[in-house]
DRENLUMKE-668103 format. One record per residue (C-alpha): residue number from 1; residue in one letter; x, y, z. Coordinates in nm, 4 decimals. Example, Ala and Ser with C-alpha at 12.3 -4.5 7.8 and 13.67 -1.06 7.14 Angstrom:
<sites>
num=1 residuo=A px=1.2300 py=-0.4500 pz=0.7800
num=2 residuo=S px=1.3670 py=-0.1060 pz=0.7140
</sites>
This chain:
<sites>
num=1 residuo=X px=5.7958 py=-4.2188 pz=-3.9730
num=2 residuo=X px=5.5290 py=-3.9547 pz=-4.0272
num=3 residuo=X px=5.5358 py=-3.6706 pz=-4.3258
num=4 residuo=X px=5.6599 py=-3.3544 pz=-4.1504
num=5 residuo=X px=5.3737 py=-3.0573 pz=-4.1281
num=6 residuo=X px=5.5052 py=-2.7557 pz=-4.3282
num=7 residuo=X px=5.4342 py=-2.4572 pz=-4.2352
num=8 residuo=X px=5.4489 py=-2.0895 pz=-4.4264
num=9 residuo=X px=5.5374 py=-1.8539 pz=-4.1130
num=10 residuo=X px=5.3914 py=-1.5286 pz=-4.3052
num=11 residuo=X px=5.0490 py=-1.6991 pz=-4.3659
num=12 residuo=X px=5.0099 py=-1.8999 pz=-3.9882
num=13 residuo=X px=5.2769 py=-1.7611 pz=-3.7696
num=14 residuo=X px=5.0429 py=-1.8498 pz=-3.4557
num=15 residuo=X px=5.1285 py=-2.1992 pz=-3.5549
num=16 residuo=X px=5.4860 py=-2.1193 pz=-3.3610
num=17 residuo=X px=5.3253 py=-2.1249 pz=-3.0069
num=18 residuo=X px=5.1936 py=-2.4543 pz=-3.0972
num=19 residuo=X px=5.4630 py=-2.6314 pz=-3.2237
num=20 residuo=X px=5.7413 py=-2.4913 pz=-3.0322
num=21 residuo=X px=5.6968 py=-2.6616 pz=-2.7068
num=22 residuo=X px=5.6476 py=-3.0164 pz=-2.8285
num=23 residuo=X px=5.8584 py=-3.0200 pz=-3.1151
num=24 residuo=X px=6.2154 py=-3.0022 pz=-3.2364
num=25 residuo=X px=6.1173 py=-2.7762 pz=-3.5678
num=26 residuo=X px=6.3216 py=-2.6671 pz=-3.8786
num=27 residuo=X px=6.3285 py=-2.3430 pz=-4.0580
num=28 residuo=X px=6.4362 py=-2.3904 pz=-4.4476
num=29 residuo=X px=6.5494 py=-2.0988 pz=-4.6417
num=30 residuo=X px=6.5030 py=-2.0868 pz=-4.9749
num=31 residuo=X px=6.6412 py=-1.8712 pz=-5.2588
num=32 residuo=X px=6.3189 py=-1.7117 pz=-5.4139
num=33 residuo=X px=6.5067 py=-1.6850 pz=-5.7734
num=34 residuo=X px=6.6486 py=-2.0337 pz=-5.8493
num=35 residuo=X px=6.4332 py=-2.2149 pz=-5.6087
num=36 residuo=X px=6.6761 py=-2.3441 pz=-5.4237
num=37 residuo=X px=6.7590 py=-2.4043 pz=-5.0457
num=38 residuo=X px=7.0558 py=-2.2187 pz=-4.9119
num=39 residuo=X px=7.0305 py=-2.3341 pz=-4.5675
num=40 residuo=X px=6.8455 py=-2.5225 pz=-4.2648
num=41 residuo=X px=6.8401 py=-2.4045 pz=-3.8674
num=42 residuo=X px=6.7314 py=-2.6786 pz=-3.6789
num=43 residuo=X px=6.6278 py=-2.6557 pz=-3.2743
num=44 residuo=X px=6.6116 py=-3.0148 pz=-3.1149
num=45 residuo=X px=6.3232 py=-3.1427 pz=-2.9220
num=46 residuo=X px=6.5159 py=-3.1603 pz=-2.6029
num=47 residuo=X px=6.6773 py=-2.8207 pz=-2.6320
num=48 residuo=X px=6.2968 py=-2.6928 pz=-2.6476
num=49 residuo=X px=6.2279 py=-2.9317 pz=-2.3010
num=50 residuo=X px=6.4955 py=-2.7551 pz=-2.1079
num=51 residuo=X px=6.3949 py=-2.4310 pz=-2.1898
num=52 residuo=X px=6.1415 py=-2.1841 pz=-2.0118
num=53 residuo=X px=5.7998 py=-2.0380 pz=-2.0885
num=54 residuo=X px=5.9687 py=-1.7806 pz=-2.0448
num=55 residuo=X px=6.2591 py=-1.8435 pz=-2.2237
num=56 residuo=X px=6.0220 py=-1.9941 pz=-2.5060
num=57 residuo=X px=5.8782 py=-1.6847 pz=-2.5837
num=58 residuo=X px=6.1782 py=-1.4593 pz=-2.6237
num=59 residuo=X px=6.2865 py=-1.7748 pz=-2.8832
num=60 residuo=X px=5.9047 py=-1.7722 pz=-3.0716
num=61 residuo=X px=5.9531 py=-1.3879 pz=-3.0820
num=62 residuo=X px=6.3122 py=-1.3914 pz=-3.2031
num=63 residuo=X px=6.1971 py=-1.6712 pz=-3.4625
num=64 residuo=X px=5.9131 py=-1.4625 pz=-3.6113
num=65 residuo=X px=6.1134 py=-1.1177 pz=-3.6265
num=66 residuo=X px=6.3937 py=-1.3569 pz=-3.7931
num=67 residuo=X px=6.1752 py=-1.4873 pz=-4.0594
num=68 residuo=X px=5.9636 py=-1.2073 pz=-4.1159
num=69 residuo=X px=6.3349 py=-1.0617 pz=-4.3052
num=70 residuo=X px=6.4000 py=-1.3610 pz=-4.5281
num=71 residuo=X px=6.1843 py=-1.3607 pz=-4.8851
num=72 residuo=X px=6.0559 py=-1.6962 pz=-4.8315
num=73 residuo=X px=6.1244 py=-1.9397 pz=-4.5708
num=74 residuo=X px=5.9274 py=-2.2912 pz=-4.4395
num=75 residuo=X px=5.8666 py=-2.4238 pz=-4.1290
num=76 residuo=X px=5.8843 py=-2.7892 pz=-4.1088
num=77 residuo=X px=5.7684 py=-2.9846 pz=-3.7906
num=78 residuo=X px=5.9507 py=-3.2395 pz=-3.7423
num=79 residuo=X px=5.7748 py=-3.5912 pz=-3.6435
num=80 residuo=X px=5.4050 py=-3.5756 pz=-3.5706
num=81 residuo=X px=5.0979 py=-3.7504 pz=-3.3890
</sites>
């Protein structure tokens, strides 16, 4: 099993359009303070395959609006080539 590719969303959030269709991805929150993570969202590969260009876009724009409002949060793509 491959080392995820993590991802800062406020330095490369381009990197959404390319990950989002092939990947299931995983968004980790973490408290800037203690340096801790509060909580993961998680979107599976296959929920990704059943879903729309369309559809995909609304979800990459809702994603980036989302993490735009948290203080620090990571991108992790999950598997790899």
């Amino acid at each position: 099993m491959s080392n995820p590719t993590v991802i800062h969303p406020h330095d490369r959030p381009d990197d959404l359009a390319i990950l989002m269709p092939t990947s299931g991805y995983t968004v980790q929150y973490v408290d800037g303070e203690r340096g801790e993570v509060t909580h993961l969202d998680r979107v599976a590969p296959e929920s990704l395959a059943r879903t729309g260009r369309r559809e995909l876009r609304l979800m990459e724009t809702l994603l980036k609006e989302a993490l735009a409002n948290v203080q620090d949060a990571w991108l992790i793509k999950e598997g790899g080539q």
